[in-house]
Structure formats: C-alpha cells, structure tokens
C-alpha positions in Angstrom: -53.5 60.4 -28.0 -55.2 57.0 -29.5 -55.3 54.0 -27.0 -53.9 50.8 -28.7 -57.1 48.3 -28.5 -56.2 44.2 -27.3 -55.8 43.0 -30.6 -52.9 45.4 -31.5 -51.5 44.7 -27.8 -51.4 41.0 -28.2 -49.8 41.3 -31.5 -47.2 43.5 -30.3 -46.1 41.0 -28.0 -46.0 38.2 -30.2 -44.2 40.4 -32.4 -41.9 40.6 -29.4 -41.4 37.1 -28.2 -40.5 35.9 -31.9 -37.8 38.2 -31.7 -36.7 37.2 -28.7 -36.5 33.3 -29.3 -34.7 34.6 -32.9 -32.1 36.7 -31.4 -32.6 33.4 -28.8 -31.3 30.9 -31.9 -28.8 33.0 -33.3 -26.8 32.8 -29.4 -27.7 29.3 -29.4 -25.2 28.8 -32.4 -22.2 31.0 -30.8 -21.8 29.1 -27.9 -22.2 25.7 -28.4 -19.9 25.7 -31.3 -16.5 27.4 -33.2 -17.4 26.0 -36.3 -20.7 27.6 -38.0 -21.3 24.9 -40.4 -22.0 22.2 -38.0 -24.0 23.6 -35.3 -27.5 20.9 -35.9 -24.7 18.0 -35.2 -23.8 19.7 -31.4 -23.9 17.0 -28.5 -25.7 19.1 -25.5 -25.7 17.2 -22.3 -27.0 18.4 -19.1 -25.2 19.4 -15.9 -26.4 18.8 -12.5 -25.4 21.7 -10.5 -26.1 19.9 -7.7 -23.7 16.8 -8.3 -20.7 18.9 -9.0 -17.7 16.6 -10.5 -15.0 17.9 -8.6 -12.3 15.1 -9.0 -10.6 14.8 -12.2 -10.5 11.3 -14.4 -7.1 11.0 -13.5 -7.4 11.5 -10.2 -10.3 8.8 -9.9 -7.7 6.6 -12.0 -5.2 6.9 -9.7 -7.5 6.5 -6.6 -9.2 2.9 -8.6 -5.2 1.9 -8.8 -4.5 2.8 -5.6 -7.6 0.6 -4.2 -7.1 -2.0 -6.7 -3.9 -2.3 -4.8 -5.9 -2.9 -1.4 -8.1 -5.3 -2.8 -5.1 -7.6 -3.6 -3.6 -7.2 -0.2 -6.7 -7.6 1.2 -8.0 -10.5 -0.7 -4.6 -12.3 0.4 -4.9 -11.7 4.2 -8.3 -13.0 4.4 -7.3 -16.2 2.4 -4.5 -16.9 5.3 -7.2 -16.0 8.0 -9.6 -18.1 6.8 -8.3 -20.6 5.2 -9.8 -20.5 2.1 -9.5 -18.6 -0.9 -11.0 -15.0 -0.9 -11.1 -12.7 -3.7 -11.8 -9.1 -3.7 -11.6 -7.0 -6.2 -12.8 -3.1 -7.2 -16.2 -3.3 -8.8 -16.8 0.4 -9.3 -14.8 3.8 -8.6 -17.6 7.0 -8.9 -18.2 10.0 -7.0 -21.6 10.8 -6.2 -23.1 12.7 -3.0 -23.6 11.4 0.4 -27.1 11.4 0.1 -27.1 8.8 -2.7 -24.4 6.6 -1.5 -26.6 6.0 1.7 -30.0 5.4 0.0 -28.1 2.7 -1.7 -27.6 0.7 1.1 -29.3 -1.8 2.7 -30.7 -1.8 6.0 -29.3 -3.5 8.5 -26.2 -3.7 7.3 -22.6 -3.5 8.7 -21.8 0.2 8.7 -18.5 1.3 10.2 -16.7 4.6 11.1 -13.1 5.2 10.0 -10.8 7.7 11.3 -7.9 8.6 9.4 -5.0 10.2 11.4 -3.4 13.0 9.8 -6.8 14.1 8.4 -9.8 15.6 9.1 -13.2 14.0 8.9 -14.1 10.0 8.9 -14.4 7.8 6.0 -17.2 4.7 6.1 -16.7 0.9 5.3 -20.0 -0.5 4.8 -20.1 -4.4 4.4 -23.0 -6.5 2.8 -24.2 -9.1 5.0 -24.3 -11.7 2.3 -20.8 -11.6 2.9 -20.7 -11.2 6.5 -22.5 -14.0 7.9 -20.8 -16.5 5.7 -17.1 -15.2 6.7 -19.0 -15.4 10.7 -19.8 -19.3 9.9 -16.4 -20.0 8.2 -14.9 -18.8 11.2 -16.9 -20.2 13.6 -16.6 -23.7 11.9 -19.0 -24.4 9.0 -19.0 -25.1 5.5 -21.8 -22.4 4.1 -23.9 -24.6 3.1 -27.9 -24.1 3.3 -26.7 -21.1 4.8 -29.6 -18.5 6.2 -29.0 -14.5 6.2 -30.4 -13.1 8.6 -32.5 -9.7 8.6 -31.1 -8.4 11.7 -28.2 -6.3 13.2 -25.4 -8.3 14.0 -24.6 -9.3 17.9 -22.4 -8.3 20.5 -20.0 -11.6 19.5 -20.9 -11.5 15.5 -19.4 -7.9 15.7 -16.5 -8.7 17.6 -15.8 -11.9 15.3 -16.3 -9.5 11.9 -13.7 -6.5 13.3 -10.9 -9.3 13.4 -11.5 -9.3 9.7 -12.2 -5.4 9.5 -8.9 -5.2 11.1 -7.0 -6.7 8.9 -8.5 -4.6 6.1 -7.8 -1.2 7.1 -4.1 -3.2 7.9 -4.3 -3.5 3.8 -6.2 0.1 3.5 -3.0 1.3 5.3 -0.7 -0.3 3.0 -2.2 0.9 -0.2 -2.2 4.2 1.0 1.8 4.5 1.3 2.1 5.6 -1.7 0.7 8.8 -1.2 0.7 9.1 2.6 1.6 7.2 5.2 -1.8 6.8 7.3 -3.3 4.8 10.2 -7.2 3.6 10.1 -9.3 3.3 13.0 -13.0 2.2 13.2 -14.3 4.2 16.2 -17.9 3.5 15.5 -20.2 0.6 14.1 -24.0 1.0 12.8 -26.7 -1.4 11.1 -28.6 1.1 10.2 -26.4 3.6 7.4 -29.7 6.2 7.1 -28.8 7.4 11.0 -25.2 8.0 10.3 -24.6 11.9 8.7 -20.4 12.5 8.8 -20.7 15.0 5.7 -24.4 16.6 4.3 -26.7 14.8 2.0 -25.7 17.4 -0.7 -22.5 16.7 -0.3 -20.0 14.9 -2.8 -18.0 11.7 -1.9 -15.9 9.0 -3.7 -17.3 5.4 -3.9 -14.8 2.7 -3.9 -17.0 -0.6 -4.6 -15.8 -4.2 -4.0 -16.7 -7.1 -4.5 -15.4 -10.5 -1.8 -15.8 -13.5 -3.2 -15.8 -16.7 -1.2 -16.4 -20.3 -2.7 -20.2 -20.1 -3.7 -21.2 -16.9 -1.5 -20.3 -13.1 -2.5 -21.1 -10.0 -1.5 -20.2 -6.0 -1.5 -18.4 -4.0 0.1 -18.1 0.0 -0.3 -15.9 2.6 1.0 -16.9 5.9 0.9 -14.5 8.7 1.0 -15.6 12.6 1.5 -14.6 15.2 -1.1 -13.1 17.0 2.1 -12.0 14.5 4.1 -9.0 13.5 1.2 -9.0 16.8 -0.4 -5.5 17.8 1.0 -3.7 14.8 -0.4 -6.0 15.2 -4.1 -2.7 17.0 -5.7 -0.8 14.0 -5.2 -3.4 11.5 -6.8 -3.0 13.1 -10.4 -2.1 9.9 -11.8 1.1 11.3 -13.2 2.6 12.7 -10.0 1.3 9.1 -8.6 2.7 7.3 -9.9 6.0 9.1 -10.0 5.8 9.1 -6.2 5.3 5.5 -6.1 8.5 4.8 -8.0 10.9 7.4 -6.6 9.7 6.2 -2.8 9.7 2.4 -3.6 13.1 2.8 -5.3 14.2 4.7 -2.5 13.3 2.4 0.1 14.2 -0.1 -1.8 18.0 1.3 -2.3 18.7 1.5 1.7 17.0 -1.8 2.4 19.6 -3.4 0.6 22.8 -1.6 1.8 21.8 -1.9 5.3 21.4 -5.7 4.7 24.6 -6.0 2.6 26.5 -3.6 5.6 26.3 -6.7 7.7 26.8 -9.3 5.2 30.0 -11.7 5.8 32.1 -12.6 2.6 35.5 -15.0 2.4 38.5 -13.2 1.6 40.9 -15.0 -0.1 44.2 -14.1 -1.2 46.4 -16.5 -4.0 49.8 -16.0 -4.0 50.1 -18.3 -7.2 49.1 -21.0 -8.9 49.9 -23.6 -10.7 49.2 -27.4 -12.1 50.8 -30.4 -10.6 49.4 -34.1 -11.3 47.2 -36.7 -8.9 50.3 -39.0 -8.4 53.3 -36.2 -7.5 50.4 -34.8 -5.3 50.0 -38.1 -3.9 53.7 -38.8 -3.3 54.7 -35.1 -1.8 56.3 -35.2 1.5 57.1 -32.5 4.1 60.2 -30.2 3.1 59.2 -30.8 -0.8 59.1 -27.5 -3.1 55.9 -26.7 -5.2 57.6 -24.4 -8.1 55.4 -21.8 -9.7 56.3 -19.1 -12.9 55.3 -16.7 -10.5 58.0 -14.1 -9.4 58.2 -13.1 -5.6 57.5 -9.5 -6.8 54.5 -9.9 -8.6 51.0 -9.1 -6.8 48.9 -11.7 -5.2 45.6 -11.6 -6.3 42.4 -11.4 -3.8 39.6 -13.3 -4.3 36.1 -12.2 -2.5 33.7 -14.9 -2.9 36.1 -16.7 -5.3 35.4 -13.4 -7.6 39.0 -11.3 -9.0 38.5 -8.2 -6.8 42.3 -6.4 -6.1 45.6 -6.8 -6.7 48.1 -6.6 -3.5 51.6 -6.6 -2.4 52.5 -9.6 0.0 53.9 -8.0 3.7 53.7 -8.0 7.2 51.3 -5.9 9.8 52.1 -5.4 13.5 53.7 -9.0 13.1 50.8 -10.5 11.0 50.7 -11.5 7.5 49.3 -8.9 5.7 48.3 -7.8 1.7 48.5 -4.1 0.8 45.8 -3.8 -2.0 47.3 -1.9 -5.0 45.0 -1.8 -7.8 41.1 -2.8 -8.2 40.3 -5.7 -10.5 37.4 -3.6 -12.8 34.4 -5.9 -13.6 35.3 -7.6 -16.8 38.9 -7.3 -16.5 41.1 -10.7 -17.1 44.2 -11.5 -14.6 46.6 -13.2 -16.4 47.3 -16.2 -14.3 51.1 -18.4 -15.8 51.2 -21.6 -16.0 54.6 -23.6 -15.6 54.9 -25.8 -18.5 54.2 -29.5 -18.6 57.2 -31.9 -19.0 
C-alpha cells in the first residue's frame, strides 16, 4: 500500500474545505431568503445573544404611554410645589441590561430604591444632580442663578429636602400605573454611588424610562429602571391593545358609579301645574281675594310635573293620608310635546 506524500495531503484538503464553504454558500441562500432571485439584496443584521429583546414594540409603546402619563402628572405636582413651572417629559423608552444602564450613570448621583407592593423585586429612580441641586435652592429660597453643582453626595438635610419631591413622584408613578394595576411605591433605600447597588445581575435585562425635568434655565435627567422580572407578571396586560382597552373599560367604569352615587344625593324641585293660562298686567293688578282665575283646563285632565322646570310625568290630582297628593300616570318621553290650552283672548 502507497503512502500519500504532503503535497497530495495538502491538496486533498483544499479540495475539501472548497467544498465545504460551496455546500457553505448554497445553505447561505435557503435560509436567509424564500425568494431565490434576490438573495445578494438580503439585510443580515446581528444578534446579541447576550442582550436578549424580550419585550415586544408594543409592549414598550404601551409602557412609553403609560410613563408619558407620569411625566405629566408629575411635571404638574412639582409646578404647585415649587412654584414655578416644571416640565418633565419621556426622553427615551429602551431596554438594555443592568450592567449598561449603571455604567451610564454618573457618580455621585441620587440613586434611589423602589419597592413595589404586590410585586417582587425593586425598581430604581436615579436623579441627575444638575437637576437636584437647583430644585434644593428653589426650595430653600434662591433664584438659580450662578448656581454651583457640587461633586459630592448629597447631605443628611439635601436628602430629606429632595424625598419631599421624590415623594410626590412615586404619588404620580402610582397614578399612571392604575391602568394596569393598582400599586404603591416606596423608596426604602438611597445611594450616590449607582456602581455599589446590584438588585438584578449585570447580564440581566431591564427597561429604561428616561426623563427629562426642566426648570427655567437648568435641566437635568432622570431615569427609572424597571427589571425584566420585577414587571414580568403584569407584561400581558401592557400589549398596547389590551391597554388600552383596560384603560377605557375601567375609566368608563369608574366613571359610570362616580356619577350615580353623586346624582343619588342630588336635590331637584318638583313641581306640579295644575293649569295654565294668560291673564294681563292690569286684571292681575286689580285681582282681589274671592276672584276666580278661569282656565280651558277640565278638572279631569292630568296635571303636569315639572322637575327642574323640565315636562317629566303626567298625574292625577288626589289626596294622601290627608295631604295633597299627584298619582303619576304616564312618563313624559324626552322629546315629547304636552299640549298646554290656552283660553282665548277677548
């Protein structure tokens, strides 16, 4: 038996690999596209496998609505609080992982924990501090002008001054989040620096809510981050379809038995006219005790009741337990006309 030398060795295997990358090119054109005749105009983009995408574009729709929502509510409080005119509004809405959201930030910063009731895990509410320490001056008494920001965690009274604020935002957090479920916010922890804080691993994927506060000449950011696993039992209901069918059905709901609870104890006049008719300024002016008003009205026919001086029934004239008293006979339908007689003038 002949022994191949390592010239014929060498070209088997190129003989080989060109095969391979052939068979390689033919594959190529079966899966990236149905159509044959098109296959050199095929898009192919890559995936991280680390950075999975595990919320929907309509579910990321619904939750920028649902935070846009916030931001309004928000933006008003802090205008009433501060006397001044805040605006916030959603810069950004993008899921990314933990890991990336918190080499983002800067350090110090004002990094707070959130607890949701009703769910498991804690959200974070991290605040710029070119945002902070103007709100601190405005409430403390100044105009922000010259203004310097500090590179420093905030103090003991800076951080009770800035969780009156952070108060009144998970107050508007809360209210946004009615829509899909009724939860209560709770900061049970405060940080400067965001790079010690770990409530989910690096790897893992959360959802970025950016704002951006406005107030006169100074702005700054603010960003809520939201685990994957933290809001993944109410993800169903943020399909912006179902959403926003929620929203309607409960605010029409609501809506419905706030009013008939208020119009249960609403008082109306009741008034009931026997009949009527015309009579001039001077005969009114001369009528004395024991005169007689005539009208073409017969004693038979029905008084009519008036509620709110609106035609609502039709009623016999009697007595009850020695009272004067109308027995109502027949509705008076919304667009109906009561013929009402006249006598004649003479």
């Amino acid at each position: 038996m002949s022994m191949l030398d390592q010239n014929e060795v060498d070209a088997l295997l190129a003989a080989v690999d060109s095969a391979g990358e052939a068979e390689e090119e033919q594959h190529v054109q079966k899966i990236f596209s149905h159509n044959q005749k098109h296959v050199e105009n095929i898009e192919i983009r890559e995936y991280d496998f680390k950075r999975p995408e595990r919320v929907s574009k309509d579910q990321m729709l619904a939750l920028e609505t649902l935070h846009e929502a916030f931001a309004r509510n928000f933006g008003a409080s802090l205008s009433g609080f501060l006397r001044t005119i805040v605006e916030v509004r959603v810069a950004a809405c993008e899921q990314m992982t933990y890991g990336e959201f918190v080499s983002g930030l800067p350090n110090p910063t004002s990094y707070n924990l959130i607890q949701p009731n009703d769910l498991e895990g804690q959200m974070c509410l991290e605040v710029s501090p070119l945002i902070i320490y103007p709100i601190i001056d405005r409430l403390l008494g100044g105009n922000n002008q010259d203004l310097f920001i500090p590179q420093r965690p905030m103090t003991t009274i800076e951080q009770r001054l800035i969780s009156n604020v952070l108060r009144r935002g998970l107050d508007a957090l809360s209210e946004a989040w009615e829509s899909v479920r009724k939860l209560d916010f709770e900061i049970v922890a405060h940080e400067s620096n965001p790079q010690l804080v770990q409530i989910v691993p690096p790897n893992e994927v959360v959802l970025v809510i950016g704002l951006e506060v406005r107030m006169a000449s100074r702005a700054g950011t603010m960003n809520l981050c939201i685990p994957y696993n933290v809001i993944e039992p109410v993800m169903e209901e943020l399909s912006s379809q179902s959403w926003f069918a929620v929203n309607r059905s409960e605010n029409d709901n609501s809506s419905e038995d706030l009013i008939n609870a208020n119009i249960d104890q609403t008082g109306v006049t009741l008034t009931s006219v026997l009949a009527e008719t015309t009579i001039t300024l001077k005969d009114l002016s001369e009528m004395k005790i024991g005169d007689m008003i005539v009208t073409s009205n017969n004693a038979n026919d029905p008084a009519l009741i008036l509620v709110e001086q609106e035609p609502k029934f039709l009623a016999q004239i009697g007595q009850h337990r020695g009272n004067r008293a109308v027995m109502v006979e027949k509705l008076v339908a919304r667009g109906d006309r009561v013929q009402r007689q006249f006598p004649d003038k003479k």
